[in-house]
N, C-alpha and C positions, 0 to 999 in steps of 0.2 A: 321314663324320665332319666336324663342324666345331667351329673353337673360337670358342667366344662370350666375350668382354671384355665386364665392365659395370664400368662406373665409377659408384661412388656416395660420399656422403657425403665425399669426400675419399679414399678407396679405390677402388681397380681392381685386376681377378682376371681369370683367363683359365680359362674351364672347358672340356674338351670337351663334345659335345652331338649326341647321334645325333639324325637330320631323316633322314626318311623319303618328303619331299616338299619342295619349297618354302613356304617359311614365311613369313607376313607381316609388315611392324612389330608389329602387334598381338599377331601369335603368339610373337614375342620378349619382345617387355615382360611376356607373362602365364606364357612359360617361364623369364625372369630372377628374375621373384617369388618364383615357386615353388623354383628353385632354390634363393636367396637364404631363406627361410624355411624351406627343409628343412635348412639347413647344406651344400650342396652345393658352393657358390661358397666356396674359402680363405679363411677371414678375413673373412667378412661372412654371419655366421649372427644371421640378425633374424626373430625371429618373430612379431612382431607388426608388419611391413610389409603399410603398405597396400595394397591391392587397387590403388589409383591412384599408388602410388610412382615409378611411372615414364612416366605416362603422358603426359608432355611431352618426354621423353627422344628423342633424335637414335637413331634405326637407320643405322647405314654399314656395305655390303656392300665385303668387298675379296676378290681372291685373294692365294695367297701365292704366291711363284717358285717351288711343284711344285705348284701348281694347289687347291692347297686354301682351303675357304672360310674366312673370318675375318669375325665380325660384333660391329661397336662397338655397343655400347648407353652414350650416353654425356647426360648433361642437356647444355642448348641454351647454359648457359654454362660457362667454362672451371674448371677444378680440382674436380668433381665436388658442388658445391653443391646443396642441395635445391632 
């Protein structure tokens, strides 16, 4: 289990997210969409999000202090602007 943060729009949510292998930038950005477009992610249920919404977005891997993964999806500049 890992929990994935997207920060978008001025908003950020922390969902968890089973990964059944390593996942790439790319496989994040197209399982945040999805998320983000089913209502999945608190508070940012957008359904008509582009296919390319996030595709300049920063991936940052961390663990946490019990070893769990955390993954920022976050744009390249600061307070979640498109």
């Amino acid at each position: 289990m890992a929990t994935l943060n997207i920060t978008y729009d001025g908003m950020s949510a922390d969902v968890p997210v089973e990964l059944e292998r390593p996942v790439t930038d790319d496989d994040v950005r197209r399982i945040a969409t999805e998320l983000v477009r089913s209502g999945g992610v608190p508070g940012m249920h957008l359904t008509g999000l582009s296919n390319e919404a996030f595709r300049y977005f920063v991936v940052d891997r961390f663990r946490g202090a019990r070893g769990e993964e955390r993954i920022y999806l976050r744009p390249k500049v600061p307070f979640g602007a498109r």
